[in-house]
N, CA, C and O atoms as a GROMACS GRO file, in nm:
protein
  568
    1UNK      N    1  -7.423   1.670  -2.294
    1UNK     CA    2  -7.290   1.622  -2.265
    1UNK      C    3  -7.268   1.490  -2.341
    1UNK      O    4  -7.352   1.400  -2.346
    2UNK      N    5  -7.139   1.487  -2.402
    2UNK     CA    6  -7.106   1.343  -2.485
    2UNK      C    7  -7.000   1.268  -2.424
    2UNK      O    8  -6.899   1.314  -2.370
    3UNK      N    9  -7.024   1.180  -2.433
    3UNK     CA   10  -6.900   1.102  -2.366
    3UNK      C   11  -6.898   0.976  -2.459
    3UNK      O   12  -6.983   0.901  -2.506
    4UNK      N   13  -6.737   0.991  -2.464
    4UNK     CA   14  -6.689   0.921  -2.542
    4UNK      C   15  -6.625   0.829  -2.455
    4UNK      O   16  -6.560   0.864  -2.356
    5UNK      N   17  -6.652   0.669  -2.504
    5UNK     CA   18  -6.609   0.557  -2.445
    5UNK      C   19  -6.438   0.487  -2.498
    5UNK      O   20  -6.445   0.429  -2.607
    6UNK      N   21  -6.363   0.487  -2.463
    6UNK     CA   22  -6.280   0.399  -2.534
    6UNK      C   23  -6.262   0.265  -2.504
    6UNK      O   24  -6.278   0.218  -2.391
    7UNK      N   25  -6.228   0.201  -2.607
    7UNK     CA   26  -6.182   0.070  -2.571
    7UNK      C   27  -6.100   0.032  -2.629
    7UNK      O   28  -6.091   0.053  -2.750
    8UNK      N   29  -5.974  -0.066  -2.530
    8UNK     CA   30  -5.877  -0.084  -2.569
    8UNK      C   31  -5.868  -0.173  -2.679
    8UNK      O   32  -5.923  -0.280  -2.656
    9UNK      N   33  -5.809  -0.161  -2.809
    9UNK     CA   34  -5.796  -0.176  -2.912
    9UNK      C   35  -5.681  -0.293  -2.903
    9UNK      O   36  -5.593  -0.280  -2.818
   10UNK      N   37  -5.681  -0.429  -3.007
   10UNK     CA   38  -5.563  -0.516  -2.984
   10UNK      C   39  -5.416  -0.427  -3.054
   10UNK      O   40  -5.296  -0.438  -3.028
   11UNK      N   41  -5.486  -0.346  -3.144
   11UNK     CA   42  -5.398  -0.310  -3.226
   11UNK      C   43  -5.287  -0.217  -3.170
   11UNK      O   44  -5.166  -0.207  -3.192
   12UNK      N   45  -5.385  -0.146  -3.078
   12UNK     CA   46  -5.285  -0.030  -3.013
   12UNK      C   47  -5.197  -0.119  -2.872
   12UNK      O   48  -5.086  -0.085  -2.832
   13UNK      N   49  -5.262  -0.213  -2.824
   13UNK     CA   50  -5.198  -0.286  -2.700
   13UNK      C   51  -5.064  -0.324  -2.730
   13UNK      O   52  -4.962  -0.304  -2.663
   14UNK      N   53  -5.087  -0.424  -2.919
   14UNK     CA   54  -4.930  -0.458  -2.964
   14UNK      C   55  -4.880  -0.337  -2.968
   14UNK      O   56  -4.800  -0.318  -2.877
   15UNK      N   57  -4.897  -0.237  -3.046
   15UNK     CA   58  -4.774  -0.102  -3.052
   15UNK      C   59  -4.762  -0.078  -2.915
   15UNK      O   60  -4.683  -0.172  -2.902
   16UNK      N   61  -4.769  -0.042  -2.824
   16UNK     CA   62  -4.756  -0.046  -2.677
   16UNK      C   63  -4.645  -0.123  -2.672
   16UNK      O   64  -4.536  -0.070  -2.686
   17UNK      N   65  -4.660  -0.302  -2.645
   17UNK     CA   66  -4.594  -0.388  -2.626
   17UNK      C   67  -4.448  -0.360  -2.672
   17UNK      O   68  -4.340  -0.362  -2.613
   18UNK      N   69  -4.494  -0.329  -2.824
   18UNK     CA   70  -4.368  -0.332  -2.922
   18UNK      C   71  -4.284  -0.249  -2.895
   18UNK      O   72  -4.162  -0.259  -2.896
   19UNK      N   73  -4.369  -0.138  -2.861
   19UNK     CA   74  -4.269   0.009  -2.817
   19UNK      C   75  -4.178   0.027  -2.695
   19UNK      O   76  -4.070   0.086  -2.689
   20UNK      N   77  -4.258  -0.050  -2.580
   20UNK     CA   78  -4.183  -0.076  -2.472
   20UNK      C   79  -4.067  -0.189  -2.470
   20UNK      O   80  -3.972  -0.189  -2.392
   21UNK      N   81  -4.093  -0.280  -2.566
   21UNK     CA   82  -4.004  -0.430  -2.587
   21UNK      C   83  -3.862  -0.313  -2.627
   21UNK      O   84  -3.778  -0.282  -2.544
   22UNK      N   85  -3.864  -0.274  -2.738
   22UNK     CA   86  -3.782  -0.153  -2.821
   22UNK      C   87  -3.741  -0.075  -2.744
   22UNK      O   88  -3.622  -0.070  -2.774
   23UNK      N   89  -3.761   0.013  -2.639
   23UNK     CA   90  -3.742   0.108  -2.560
   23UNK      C   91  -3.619   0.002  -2.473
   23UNK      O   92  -3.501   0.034  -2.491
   24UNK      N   93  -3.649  -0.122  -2.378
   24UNK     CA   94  -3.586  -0.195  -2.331
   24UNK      C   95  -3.474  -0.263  -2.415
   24UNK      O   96  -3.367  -0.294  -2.362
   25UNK      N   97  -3.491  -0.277  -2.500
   25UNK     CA   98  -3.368  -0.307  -2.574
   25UNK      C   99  -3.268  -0.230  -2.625
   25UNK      O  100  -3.152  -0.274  -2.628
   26UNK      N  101  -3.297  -0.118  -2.668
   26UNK     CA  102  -3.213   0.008  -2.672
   26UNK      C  103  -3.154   0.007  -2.515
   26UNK      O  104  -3.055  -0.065  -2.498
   27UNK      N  105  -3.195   0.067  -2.418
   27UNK     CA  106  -3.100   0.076  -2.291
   27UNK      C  107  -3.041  -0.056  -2.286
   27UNK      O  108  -2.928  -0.066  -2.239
   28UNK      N  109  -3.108  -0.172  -2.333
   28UNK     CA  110  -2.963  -0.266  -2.320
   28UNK      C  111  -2.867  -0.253  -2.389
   28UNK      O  112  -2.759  -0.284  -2.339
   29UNK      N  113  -2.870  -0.207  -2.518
   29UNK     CA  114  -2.815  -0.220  -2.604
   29UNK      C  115  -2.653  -0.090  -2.555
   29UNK      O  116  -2.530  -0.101  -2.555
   30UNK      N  117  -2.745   0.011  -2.523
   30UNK     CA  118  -2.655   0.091  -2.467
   30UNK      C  119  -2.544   0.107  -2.331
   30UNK      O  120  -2.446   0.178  -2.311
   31UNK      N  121  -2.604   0.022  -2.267
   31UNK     CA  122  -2.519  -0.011  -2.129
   31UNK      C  123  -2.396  -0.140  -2.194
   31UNK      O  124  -2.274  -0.138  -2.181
   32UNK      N  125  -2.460  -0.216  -2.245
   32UNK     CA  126  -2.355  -0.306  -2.352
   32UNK      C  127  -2.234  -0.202  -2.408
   32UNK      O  128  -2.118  -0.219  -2.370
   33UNK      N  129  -2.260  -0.123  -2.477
   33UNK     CA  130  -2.199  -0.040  -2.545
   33UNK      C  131  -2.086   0.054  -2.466
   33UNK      O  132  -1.977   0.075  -2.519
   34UNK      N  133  -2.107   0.086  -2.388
   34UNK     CA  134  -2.083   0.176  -2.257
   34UNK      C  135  -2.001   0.068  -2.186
   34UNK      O  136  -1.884   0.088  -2.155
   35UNK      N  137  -2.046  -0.013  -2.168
   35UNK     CA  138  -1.986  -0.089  -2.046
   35UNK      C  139  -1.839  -0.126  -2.142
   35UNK      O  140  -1.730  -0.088  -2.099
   36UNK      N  141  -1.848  -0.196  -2.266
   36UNK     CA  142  -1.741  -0.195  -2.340
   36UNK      C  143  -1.656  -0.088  -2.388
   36UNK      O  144  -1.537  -0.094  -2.418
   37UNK      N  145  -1.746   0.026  -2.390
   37UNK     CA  146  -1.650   0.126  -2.435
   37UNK      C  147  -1.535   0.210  -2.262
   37UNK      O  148  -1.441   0.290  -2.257
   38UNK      N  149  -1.599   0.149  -2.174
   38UNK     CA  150  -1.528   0.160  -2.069
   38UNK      C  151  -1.407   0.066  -2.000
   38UNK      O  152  -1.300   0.085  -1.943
   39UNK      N  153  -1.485  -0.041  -2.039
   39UNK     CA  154  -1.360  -0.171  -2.046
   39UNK      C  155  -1.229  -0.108  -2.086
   39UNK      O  156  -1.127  -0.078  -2.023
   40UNK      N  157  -1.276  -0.097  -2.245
   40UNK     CA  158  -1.149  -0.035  -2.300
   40UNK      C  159  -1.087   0.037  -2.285
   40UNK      O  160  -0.979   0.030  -2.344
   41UNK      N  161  -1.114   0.155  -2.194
   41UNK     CA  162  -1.061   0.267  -2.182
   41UNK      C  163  -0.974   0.218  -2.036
   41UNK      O  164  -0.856   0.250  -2.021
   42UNK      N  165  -1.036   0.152  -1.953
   42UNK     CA  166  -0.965   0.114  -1.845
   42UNK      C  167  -0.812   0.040  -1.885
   42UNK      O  168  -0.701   0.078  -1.848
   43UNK      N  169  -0.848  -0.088  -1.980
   43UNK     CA  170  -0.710  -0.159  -1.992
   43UNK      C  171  -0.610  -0.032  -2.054
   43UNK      O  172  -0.488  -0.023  -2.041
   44UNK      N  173  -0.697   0.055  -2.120
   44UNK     CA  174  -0.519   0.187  -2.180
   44UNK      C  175  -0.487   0.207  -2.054
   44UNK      O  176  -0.389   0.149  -2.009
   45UNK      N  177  -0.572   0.304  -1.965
   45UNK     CA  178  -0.480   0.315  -1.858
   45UNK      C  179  -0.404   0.245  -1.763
   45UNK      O  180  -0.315   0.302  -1.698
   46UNK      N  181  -0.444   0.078  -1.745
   46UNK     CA  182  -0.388  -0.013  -1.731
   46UNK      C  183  -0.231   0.009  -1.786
   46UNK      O  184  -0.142   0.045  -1.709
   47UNK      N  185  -0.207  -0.017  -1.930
   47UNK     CA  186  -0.123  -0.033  -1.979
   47UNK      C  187  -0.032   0.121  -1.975
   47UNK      O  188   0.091   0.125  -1.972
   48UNK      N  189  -0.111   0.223  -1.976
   48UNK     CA  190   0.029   0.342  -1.958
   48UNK      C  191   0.042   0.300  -1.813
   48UNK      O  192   0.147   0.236  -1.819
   49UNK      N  193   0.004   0.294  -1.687
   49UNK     CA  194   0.072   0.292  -1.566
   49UNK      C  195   0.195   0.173  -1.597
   49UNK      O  196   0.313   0.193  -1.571
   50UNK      N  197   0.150   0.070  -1.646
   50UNK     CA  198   0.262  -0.031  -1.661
   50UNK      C  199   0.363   0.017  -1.682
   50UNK      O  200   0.461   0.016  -1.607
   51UNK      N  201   0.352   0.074  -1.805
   51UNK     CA  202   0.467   0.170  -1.887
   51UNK      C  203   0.566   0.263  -1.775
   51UNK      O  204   0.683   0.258  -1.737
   52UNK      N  205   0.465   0.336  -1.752
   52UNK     CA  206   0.504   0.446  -1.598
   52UNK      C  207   0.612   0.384  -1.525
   52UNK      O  208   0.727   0.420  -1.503
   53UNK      N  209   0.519   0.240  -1.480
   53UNK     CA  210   0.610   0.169  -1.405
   53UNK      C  211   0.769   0.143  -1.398
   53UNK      O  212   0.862   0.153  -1.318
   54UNK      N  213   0.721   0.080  -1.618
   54UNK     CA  214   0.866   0.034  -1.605
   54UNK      C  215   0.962   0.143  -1.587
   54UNK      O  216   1.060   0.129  -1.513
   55UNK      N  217   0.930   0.282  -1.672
   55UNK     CA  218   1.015   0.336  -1.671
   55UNK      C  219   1.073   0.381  -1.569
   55UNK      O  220   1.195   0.396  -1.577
   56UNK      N  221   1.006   0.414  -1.449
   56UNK     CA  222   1.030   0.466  -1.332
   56UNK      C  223   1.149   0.344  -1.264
   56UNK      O  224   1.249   0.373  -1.197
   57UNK      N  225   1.105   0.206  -1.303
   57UNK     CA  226   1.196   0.135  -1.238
   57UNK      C  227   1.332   0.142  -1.317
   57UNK      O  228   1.444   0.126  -1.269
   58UNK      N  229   1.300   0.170  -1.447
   58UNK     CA  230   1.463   0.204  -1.511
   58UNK      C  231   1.538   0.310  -1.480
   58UNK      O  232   1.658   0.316  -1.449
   59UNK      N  233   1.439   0.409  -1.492
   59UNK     CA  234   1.537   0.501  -1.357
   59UNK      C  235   1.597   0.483  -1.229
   59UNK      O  236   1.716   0.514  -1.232
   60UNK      N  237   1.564   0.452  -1.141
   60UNK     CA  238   1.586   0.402  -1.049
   60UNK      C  239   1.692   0.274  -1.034
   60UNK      O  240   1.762   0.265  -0.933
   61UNK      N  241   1.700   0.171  -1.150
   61UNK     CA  242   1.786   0.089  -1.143
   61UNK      C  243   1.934   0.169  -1.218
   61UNK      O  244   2.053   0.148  -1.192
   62UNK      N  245   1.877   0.255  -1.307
   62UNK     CA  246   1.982   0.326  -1.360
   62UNK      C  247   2.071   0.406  -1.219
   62UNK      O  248   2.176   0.356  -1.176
   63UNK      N  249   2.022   0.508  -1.172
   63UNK     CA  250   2.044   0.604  -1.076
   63UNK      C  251   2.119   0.463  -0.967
   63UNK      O  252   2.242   0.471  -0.973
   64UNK      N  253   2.087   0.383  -0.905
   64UNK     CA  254   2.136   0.298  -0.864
   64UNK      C  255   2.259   0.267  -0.874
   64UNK      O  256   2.348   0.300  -0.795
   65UNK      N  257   2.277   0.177  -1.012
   65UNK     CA  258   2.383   0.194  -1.097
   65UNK      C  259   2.514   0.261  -1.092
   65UNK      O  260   2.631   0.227  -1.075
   66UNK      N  261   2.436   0.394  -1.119
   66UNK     CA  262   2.531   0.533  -1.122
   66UNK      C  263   2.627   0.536  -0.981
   66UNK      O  264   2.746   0.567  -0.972
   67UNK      N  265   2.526   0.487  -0.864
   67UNK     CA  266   2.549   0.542  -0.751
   67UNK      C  267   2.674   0.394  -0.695
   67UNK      O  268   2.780   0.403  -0.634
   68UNK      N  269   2.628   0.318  -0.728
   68UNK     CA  270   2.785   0.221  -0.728
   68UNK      C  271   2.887   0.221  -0.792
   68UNK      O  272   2.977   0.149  -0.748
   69UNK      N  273   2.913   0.292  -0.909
   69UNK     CA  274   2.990   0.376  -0.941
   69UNK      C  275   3.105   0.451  -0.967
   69UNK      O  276   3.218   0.446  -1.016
   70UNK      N  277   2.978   0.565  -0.882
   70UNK     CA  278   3.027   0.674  -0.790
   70UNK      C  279   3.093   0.682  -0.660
   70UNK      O  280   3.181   0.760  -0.625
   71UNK      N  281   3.022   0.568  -0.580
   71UNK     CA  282   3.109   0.462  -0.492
   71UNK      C  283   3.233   0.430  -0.527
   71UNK      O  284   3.334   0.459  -0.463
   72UNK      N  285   3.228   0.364  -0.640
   72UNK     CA  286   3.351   0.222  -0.657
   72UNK      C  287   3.478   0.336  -0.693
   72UNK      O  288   3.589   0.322  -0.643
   73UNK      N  289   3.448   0.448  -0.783
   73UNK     CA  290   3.566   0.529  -0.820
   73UNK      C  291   3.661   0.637  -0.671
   73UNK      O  292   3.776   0.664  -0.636
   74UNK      N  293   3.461   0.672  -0.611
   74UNK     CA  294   3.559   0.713  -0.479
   74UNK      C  295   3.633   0.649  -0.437
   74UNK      O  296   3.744   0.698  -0.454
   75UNK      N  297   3.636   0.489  -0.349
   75UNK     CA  298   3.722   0.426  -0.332
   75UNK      C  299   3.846   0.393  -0.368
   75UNK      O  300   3.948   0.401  -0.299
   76UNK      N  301   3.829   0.337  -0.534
   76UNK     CA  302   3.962   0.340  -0.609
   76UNK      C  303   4.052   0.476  -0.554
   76UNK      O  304   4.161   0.445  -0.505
   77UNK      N  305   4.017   0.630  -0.555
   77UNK     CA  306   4.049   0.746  -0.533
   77UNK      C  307   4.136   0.711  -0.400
   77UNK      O  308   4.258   0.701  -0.384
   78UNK      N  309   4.076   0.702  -0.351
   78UNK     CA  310   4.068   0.698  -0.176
   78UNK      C  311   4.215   0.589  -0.169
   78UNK      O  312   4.320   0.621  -0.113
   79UNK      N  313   4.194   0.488  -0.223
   79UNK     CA  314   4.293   0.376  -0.245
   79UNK      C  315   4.431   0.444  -0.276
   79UNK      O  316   4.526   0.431  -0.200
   80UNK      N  317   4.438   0.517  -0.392
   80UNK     CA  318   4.548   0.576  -0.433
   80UNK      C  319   4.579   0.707  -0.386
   80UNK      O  320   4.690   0.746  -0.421
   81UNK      N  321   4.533   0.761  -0.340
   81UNK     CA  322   4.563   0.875  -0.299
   81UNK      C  323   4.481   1.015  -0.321
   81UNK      O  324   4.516   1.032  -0.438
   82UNK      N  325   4.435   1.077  -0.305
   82UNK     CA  326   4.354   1.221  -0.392
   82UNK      C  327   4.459   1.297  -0.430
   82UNK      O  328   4.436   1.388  -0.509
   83UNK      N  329   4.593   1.277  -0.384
   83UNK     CA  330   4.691   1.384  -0.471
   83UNK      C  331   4.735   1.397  -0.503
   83UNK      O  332   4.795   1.502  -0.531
   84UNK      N  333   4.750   1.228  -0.544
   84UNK     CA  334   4.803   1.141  -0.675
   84UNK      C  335   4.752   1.162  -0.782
   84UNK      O  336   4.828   1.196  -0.872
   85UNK      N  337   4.644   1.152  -0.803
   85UNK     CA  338   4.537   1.135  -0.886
   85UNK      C  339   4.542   1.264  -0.973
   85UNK      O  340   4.553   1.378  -0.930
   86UNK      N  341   4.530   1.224  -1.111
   86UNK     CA  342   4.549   1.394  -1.210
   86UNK      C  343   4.404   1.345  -1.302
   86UNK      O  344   4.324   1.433  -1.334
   87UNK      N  345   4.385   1.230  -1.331
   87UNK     CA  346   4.229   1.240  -1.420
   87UNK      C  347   4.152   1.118  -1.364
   87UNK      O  348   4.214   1.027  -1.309
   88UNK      N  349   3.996   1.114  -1.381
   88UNK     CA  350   3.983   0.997  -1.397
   88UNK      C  351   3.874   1.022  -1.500
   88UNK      O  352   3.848   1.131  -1.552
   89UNK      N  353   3.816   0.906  -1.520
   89UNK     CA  354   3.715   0.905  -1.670
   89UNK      C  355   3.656   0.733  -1.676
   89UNK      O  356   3.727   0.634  -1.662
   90UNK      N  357   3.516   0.735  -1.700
   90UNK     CA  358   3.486   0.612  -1.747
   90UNK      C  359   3.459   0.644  -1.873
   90UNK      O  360   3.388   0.738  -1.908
   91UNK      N  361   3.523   0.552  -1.955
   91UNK     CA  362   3.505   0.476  -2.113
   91UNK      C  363   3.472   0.376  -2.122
   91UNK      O  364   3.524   0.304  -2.036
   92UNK      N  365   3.394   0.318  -2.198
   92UNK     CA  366   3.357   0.234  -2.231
   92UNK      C  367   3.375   0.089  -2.124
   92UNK      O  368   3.444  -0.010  -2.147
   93UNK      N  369   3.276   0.121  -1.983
   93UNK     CA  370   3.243   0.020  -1.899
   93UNK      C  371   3.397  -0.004  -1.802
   93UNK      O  372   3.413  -0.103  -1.731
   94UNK      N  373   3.506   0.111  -1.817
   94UNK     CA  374   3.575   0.063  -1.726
   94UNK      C  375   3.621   0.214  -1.717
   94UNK      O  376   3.626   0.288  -1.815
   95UNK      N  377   3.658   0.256  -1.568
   95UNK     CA  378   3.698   0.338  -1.532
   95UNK      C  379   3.849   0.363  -1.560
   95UNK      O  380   3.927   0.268  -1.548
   96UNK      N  381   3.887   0.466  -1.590
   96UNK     CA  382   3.997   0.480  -1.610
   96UNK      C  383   4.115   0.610  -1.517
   96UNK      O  384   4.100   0.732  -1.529
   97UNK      N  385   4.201   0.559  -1.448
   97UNK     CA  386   4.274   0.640  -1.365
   97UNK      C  387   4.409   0.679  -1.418
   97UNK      O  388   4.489   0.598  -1.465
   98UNK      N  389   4.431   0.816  -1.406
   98UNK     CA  390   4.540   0.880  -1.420
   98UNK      C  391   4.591   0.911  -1.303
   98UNK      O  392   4.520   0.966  -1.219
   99UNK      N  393   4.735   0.879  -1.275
   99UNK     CA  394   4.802   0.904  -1.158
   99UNK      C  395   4.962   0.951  -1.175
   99UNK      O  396   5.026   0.888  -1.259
  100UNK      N  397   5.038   1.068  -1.092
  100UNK     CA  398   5.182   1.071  -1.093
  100UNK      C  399   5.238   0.940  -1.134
  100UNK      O  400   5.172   0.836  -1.142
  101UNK      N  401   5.358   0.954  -1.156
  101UNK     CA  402   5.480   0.803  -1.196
  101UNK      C  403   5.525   0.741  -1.084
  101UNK      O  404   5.584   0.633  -1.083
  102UNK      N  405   5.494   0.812  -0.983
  102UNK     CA  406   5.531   0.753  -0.855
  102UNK      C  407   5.454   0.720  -0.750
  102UNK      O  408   5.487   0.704  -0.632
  103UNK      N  409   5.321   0.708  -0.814
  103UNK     CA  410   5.216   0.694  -0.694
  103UNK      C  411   5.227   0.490  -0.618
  103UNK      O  412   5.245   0.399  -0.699
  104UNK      N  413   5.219   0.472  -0.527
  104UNK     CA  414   5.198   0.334  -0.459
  104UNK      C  415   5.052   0.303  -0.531
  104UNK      O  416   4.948   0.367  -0.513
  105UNK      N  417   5.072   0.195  -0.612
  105UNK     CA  418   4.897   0.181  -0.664
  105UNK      C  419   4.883   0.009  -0.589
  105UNK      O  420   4.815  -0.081  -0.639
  106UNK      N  421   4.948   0.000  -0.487
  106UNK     CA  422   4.955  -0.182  -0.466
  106UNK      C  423   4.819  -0.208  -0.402
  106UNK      O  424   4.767  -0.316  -0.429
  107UNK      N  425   4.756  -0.125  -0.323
  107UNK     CA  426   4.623  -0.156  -0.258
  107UNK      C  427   4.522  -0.147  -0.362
  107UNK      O  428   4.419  -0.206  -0.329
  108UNK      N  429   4.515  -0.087  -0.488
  108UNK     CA  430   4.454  -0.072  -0.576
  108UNK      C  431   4.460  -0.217  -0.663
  108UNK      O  432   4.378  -0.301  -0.701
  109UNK      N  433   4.552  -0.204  -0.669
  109UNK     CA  434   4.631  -0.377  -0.735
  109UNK      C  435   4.538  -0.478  -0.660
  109UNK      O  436   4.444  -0.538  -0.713
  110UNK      N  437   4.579  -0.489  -0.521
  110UNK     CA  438   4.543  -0.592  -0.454
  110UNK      C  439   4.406  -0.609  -0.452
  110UNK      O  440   4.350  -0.711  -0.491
  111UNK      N  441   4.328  -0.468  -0.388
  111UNK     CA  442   4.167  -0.512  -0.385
  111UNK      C  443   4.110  -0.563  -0.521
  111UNK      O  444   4.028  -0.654  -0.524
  112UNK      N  445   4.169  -0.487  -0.661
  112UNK     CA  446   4.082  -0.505  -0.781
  112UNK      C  447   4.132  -0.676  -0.846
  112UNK      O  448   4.068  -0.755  -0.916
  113UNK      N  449   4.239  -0.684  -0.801
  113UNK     CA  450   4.328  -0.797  -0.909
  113UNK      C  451   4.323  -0.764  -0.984
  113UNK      O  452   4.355  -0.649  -1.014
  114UNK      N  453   4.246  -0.918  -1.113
  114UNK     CA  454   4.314  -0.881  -1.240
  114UNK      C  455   4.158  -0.834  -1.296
  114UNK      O  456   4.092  -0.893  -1.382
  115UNK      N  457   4.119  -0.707  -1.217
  115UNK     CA  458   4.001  -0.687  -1.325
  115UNK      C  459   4.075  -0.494  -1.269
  115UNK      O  460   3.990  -0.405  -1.264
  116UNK      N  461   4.190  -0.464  -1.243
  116UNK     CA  462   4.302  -0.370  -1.324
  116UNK      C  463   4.380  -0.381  -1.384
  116UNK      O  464   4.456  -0.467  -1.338
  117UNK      N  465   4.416  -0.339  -1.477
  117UNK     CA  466   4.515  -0.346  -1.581
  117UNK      C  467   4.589  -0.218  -1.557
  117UNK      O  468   4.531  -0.109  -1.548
  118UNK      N  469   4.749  -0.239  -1.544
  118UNK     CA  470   4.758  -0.106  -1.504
  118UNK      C  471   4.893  -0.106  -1.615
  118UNK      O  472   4.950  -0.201  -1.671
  119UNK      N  473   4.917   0.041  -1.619
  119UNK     CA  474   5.042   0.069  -1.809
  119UNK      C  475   5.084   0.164  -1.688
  119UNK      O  476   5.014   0.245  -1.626
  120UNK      N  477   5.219   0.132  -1.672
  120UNK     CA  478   5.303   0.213  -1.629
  120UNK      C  479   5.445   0.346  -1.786
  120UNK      O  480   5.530   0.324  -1.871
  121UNK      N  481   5.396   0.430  -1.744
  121UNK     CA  482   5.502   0.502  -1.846
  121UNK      C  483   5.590   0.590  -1.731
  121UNK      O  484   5.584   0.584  -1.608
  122UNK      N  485   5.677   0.679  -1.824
  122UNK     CA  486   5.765   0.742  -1.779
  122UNK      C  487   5.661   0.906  -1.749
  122UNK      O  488   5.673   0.975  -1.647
  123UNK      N  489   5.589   0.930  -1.835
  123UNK     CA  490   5.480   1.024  -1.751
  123UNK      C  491   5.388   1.005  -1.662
  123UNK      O  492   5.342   1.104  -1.606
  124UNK      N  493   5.350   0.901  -1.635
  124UNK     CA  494   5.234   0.874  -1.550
  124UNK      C  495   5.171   0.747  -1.540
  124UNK      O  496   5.210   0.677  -1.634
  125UNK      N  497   5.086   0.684  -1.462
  125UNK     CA  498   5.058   0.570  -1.473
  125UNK      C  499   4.910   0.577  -1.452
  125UNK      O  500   4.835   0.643  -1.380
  126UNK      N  501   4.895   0.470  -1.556
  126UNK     CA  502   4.724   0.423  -1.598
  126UNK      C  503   4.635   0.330  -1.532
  126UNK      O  504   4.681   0.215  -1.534
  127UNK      N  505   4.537   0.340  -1.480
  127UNK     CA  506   4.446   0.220  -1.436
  127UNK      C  507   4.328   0.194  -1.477
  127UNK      O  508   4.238   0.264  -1.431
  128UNK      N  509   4.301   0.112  -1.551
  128UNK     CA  510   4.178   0.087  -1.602
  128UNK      C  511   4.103  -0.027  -1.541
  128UNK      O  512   4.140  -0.140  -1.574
  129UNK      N  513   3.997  -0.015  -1.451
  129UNK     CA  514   3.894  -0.085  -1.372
  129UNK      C  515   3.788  -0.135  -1.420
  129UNK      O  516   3.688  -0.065  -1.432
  130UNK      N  517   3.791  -0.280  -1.462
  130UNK     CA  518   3.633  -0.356  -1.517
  130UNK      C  519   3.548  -0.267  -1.433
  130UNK      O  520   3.568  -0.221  -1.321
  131UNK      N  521   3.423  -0.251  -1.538
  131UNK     CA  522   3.288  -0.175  -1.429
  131UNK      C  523   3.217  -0.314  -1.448
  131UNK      O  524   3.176  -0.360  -1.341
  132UNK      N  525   3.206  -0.350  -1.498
  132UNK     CA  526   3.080  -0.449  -1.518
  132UNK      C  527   3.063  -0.559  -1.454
  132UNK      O  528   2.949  -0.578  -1.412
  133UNK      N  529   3.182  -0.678  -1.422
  133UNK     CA  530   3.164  -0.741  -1.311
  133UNK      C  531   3.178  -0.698  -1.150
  133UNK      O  532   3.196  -0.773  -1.054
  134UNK      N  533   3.164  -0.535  -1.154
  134UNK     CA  534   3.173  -0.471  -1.002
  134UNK      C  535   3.029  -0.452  -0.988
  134UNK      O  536   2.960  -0.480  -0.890
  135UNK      N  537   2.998  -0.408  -1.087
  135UNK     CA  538   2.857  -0.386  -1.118
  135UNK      C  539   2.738  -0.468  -1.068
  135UNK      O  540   2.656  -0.464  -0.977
  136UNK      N  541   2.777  -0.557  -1.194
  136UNK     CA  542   2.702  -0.674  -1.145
  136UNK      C  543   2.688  -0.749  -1.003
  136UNK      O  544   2.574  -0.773  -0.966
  137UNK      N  545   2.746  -0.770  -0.960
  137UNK     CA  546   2.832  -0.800  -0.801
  137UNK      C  547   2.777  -0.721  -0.712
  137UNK      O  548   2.717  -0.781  -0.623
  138UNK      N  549   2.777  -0.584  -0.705
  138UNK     CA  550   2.733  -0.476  -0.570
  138UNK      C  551   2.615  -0.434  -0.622
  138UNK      O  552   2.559  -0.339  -0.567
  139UNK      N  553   2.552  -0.496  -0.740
  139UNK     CA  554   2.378  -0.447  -0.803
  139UNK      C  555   2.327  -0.583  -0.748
  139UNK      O  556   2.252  -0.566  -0.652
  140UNK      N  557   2.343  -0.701  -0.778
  140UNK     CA  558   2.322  -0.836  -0.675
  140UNK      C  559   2.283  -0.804  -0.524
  140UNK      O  560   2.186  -0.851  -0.464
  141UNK      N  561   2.363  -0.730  -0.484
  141UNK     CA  562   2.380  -0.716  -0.323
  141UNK      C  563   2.266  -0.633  -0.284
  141UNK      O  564   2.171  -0.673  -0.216
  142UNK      N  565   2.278  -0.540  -0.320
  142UNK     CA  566   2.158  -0.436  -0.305
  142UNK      C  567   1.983  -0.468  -0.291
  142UNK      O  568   1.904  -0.374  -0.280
   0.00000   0.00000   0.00000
């Protein structure tokens, strides 16, 4: 029977050392790597929810919007009559009312002042209603 003795060698102890030093630095190297490549990925989704956000709140301030309006024209309606009334239409930030030649528009007059302008003709009579300082005003309130 032979038996073979070993003994630990300096030479092989450093490769040991070296190999394990190396081994440990790679997994650092990689959790570094990782940990940054996750960072990053977090702030995108960070930044689309933002996005999400805003848009969702522009909807919502829009739809809002809409819905004072939709309000303010019922009223005007309501003011003058429903069977008075032959068109209405917003253009360009002010509502615009079509009514018979003989409709009473004085409560209309009175609540809006001078943010109606009203053109009386021999076919019909016109009302055109600022939207924007109503707007502004009952979007404040809200």
């Amino acid at each position: 029977m032979i038996i073979a003795v070993k003994r630990a060698s300096k030479k092989r102890m450093i490769i040991k050392i070296i190999s394990i030093i190396a081994v440990i630095i790679m997994f650092i190297a990689y959790y570094f790597h990782l940990s940054e490549k996750f960072a990053k990925e977090e702030k995108q989704i960070e930044l689309t929810q933002i996005q999400n956000d805003k848009k969702l709140q522009e909807k919502r301030r829009k739809a809002k919007i809409e819905k004072i309006i939709y309000r303010e024209v019922e009223s005007a309606v309501d003011l003058i009559g429903q069977f008075n009334v032959r068109n209405v239409k917003i253009v360009s930030n002010k509502i615009l009312i079509v009514c018979d030649p003989n409709t009473n528009i004085d409560a209309l007059v009175v609540r809006y002042g001078t943010l109606a302008l009203v053109k009386r003709t021999i076919e019909d009579i016109k009302v055109a209603i600022d939207l924007k300082y109503i707007v502004e005003s009952k979007f404040n309130e809200e």
